[in-house]
C-alpha positions, 0 to 999 in steps of 0.5 A: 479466493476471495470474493469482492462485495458490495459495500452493503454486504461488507456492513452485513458482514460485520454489523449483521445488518444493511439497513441498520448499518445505513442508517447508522452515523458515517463512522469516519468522524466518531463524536468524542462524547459519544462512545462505541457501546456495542459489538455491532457499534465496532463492527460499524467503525471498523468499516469506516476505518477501512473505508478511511484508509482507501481513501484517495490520498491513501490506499486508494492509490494516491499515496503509491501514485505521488511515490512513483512521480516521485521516484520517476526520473524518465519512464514516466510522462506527466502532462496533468493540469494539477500542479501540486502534482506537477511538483511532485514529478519534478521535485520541487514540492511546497509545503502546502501541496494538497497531494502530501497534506492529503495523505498525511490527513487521511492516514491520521484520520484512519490512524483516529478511527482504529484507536476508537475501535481498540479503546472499545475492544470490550464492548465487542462479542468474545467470539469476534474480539480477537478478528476485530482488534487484527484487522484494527491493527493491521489498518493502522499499521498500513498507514504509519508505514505509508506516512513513515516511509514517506515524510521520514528518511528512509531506514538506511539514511543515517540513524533511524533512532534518531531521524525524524519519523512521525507523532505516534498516536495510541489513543483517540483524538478530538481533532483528526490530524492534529496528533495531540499536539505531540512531537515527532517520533523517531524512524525506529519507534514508528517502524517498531510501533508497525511491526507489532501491529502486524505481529498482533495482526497475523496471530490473531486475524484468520486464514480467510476473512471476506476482502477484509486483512487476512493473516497471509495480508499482515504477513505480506505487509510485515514483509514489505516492512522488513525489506525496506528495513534491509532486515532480509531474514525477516523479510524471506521469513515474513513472505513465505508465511504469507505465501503459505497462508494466502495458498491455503486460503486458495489464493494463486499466480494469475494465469495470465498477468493480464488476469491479475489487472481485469478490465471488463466492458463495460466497466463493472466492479468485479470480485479480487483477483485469484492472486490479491492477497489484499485489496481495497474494494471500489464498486460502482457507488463507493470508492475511487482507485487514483491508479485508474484516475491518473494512468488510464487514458480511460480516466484522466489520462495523466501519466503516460509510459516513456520508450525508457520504460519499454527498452527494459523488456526481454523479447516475449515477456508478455508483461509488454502485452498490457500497455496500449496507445491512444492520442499518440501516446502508450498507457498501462492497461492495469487500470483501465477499468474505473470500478477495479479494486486497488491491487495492494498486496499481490502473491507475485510480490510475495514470491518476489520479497521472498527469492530478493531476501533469501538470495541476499542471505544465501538461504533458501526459507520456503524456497529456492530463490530460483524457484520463485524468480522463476515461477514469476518469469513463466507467467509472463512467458519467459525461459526459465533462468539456471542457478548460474543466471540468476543474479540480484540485479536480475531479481531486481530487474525482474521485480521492477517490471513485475510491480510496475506502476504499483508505488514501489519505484521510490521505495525500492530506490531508497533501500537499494540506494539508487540515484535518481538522476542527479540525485540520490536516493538520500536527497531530501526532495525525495521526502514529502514535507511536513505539511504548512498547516501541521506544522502551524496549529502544532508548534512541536513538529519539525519541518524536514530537511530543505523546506 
């Protein structure tokens, strides 16, 4: 199990050193004409780096939260005052929407801190290179995913050799988010670009490694990545490498599925959960977590759960027993607690990925489909299915609920080609903009299509 730290033992872990690495110049602007001399100066960055990536409008939760507004068609209620957010709940988003330009700043900002780290990947101590360039990697494949899946076409819509996707950049930039004035990669180039990052990542990062990625992390991530590619042998292959890896690392389901989401009172910042494989750490001094900010009564309160939602459950599911009212309205319990860690790879997901893909193709890698369907419905209580019970749309269902509120909604849409009320799941107002001022200090990006 991996242990939740303060941000203090995060820098001792990797910079051998709090009070150095406090004083030490925040890492999230690397000055171009300053180099990163030695090991200690990396090890530094690579925190700023995964500080960087938890940011709000990332992984932080901000970039799962305006996906599932996004893809939201009657489940969720929204009644915040922020209205770029409101745009993105009723489709109709801007180009200048703080929400999306955000993101997209954010993850070339990460994307900027992880291409210094492996420029200067020969400055760092032999015994520690290999670790650090994996955990590099795997930052900057989290975020050309999140940046392609979202102001790209998904990878089932039309060619993504040709679609759109997002700038690559590989080397260190001297204006974070201006992407070297470079022109937007294909769909494919982006999705192959993070598939080799993570392919990097899982054979050189270790079993256990603190809160920071693990191999059983760049497997988990190189999973979602096949499914959403439809590649399912891929996908079951992926998932059940990270399942033998986070089980080997100690890693286990919840007992309960309240368990996986803990809320303590009062609020305090708590160790990673027995099931995540990975999560961005938030104590009581640094971070935010925009599920807590957006879905808790406890915190803004913003979005509430509709009675669509509800009538999705099967008598006794105890998933049901972690929604709560307050004001006359129902809330998710998952993130009440204002110091929780962001959940962004659980084991439940791997299980899940695993019994979709191996269904799919008929196989059965690590296991039956029915197997893992099965060990996830126990945990919530319900009544194991027969092999003649089990179908895809019940291993969506099943996924659906298990993952809810996660930021998945919109992407399993998309790959599963479902409709959106009136809307498919090809609709251009499901893809965020390029934002007004990319597209106005770099004259070689194109605007999506509808904006």
């Amino acid at each position: 199990m991996r242990k939740a730290k303060y941000i203090c033992l995060a820098l001792l872990v990797l910079a051998s050193g709090c009070s150095k690495s406090l004083d030490t110049k925040p890492t999230s602007s690397i000055d171009q004409s300053e180099a990163l001399k030695t090991s200690d100066d990396v090890a530094v960055a690579l925190v700023g780096a995964y500080h960087d990536l938890g940011s709000s409008n990332l992984y932080g939760g901000g970039s799962f939260v305006t996906a599932d507004l996004l893809g939201d068609y009657n489940e969720l209620n929204w009644t915040g005052t922020f209205q770029d957010m409101t745009q993105i709940k009723n489709k109709d988003i801007t180009i200048d929407n703080s929400f999306v330009t955000g993101t997209w700043l954010d993850a070339y900002k990460t994307i900027n801190d992880v291409n210094n780290i492996l420029k200067a990947l020969t400055v760092v101590d032999a015994a520690s290179r290999d670790r650090v360039e994996g955990e590099a990697k795997f930052i900057r494949a989290a975020s050309y995913f999140e940046l392609v899946r979202l102001f790209g076409k998904s990878w089932n819509d039309g060619d993504p050799n040709s679609n759109p996707g997002v700038p690559i950049v590989l080397k260190p930039t001297t204006s974070v988010g201006e992407a070297d004035k470079l022109p937007r990669n294909t769909v494919a180039e982006v999705y192959a670009l993070v598939l080799s990052d993570l392919a990097d990542a899982e054979a050189k990062l270790p079993g256990e490694n603190g809160f920071f990625a693990t191999r059983a992390a760049a497997a988990g991530l190189a999973a979602r990545v096949a499914l959403q590619k439809g590649d399912h042998t891929a996908a079951a292959a992926a998932a059940d490498r990270s399942i033998n890896a986070a089980l080997s690392a100690g890693n286990s389901l919840a007992r309960t599925y309240a368990n996986a989401f803990p809320n303590p009172y009062p609020p305090s910042a708590i160790a990673n959960t027995v099931e995540d494989i990975f999560a961005i750490q938030v104590t009581t001094s640094s971070g935010t977590n925009s599920f807590q900010t957006f879905y808790s009564a406890l915190g803004r309160g913003d979005i509430q759960i509709k009675g669509a939602h509800f009538a999705l459950y099967e008598p006794g599911d105890d998933r049901l027993s972690i929604f709560y009212s307050s004001g006359g309205s129902d809330f998710t319990g998952k993130f009440d607690n204002v110091y929780g860690n962001v959940h962004i790879i659980r084991l439940a997901e791997m299980y899940l990925t695993r019994a979709e893909a191996n269904f799919r193709n008929a196989t059965a890698i690590g296991a039956d489909p029915l197997v893992d369907i099965n060990l996830v419905r126990d945990r919530v209580n319900l009544p194991a299915l027969s092999a003649g019970q089990l179908t895809l749309d019940g291993i969506l269902a099943e996924r659906k609920l298990e993952l809810a509120f996660e930021g998945f909604t919109l992407h399993d849409l998309k790959r599963t080609k479902k409709s959106l009320g009136s809307l498919p799941y090809n609709s251009p107002k499901l893809v965020f903009p390029i934002p007004k001022r990319e597209i106005t200090v770099n004259p070689n990006l194109v605007q999506n299509e509808g904006y």
